[in-house]
N, C-alpha and C positions, 0 to 999 in steps of 0.2 A: 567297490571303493566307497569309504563313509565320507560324507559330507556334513561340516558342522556348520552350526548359524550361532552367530552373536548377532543380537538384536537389541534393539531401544523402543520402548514403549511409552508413547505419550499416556498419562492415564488423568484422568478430572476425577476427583472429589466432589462427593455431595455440596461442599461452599464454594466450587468454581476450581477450586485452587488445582494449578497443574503440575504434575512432577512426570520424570522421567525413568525407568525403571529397563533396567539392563539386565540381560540375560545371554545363555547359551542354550543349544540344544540340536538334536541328531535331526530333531523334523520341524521343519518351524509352524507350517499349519495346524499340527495337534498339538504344538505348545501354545501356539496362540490361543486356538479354541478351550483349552484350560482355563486358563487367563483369563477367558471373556465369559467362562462358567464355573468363577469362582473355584475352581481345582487346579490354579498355578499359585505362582508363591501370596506367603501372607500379606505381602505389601500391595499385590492388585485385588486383593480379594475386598468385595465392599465398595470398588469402586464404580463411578455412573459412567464411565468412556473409559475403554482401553483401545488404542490405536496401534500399528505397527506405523514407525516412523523412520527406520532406517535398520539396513540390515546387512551385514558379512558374511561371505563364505568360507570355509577351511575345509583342506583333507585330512589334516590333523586333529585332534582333541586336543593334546595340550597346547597346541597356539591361537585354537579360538578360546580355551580359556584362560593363555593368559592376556587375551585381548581382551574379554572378559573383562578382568580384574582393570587393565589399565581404563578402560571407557567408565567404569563404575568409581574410580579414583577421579575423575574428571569434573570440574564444577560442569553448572546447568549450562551456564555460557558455552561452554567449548562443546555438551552435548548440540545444542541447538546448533553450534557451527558445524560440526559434523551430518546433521541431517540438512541444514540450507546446501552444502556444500553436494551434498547428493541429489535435492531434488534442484540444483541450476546445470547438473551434468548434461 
């Protein structure tokens, strides 16, 4: 059985500035590791801090991506509630 991950990455900018960066994927350790060497997508690439900050599981593909979609529709505000809301579990 395949397991998928949606995940949220806290990432820092060379001037401090912090964003949030959503994704899926079949393995979440070797997507991470991408990520954190420049071989994941264009938006982490360049950056000084990529963090995992919260993360989902599915047996499905299409409904971790279309959770996916809905987390990346989401302002920063409701990203941030969503990982507070995991790490006071």
């Amino acid at each position: 059985m395949s397991v998928y991950f949606v995940y949220i990455l806290e990432t820092v900018a060379s001037n401090g500035r912090k964003s949030y960066y959503t994704g899926y994927t079949n393995n979440l350790l070797r997507r991470l590791t991408e990520h954190r060497h420049g071989r994941g997508a264009r938006y982490t690439r360049g950056k000084q801090k990529i963090e995992l900050k919260y993360f989902e599981s599915y047996t499905d593909r299409k409904a971790a991506m279309r959770r996916e979609l809905e987390i990346k529709s989401f302002s920063k505000q409701k990203k941030l509630e969503l990982i507070k809301n995991l790490n006071n579990s």
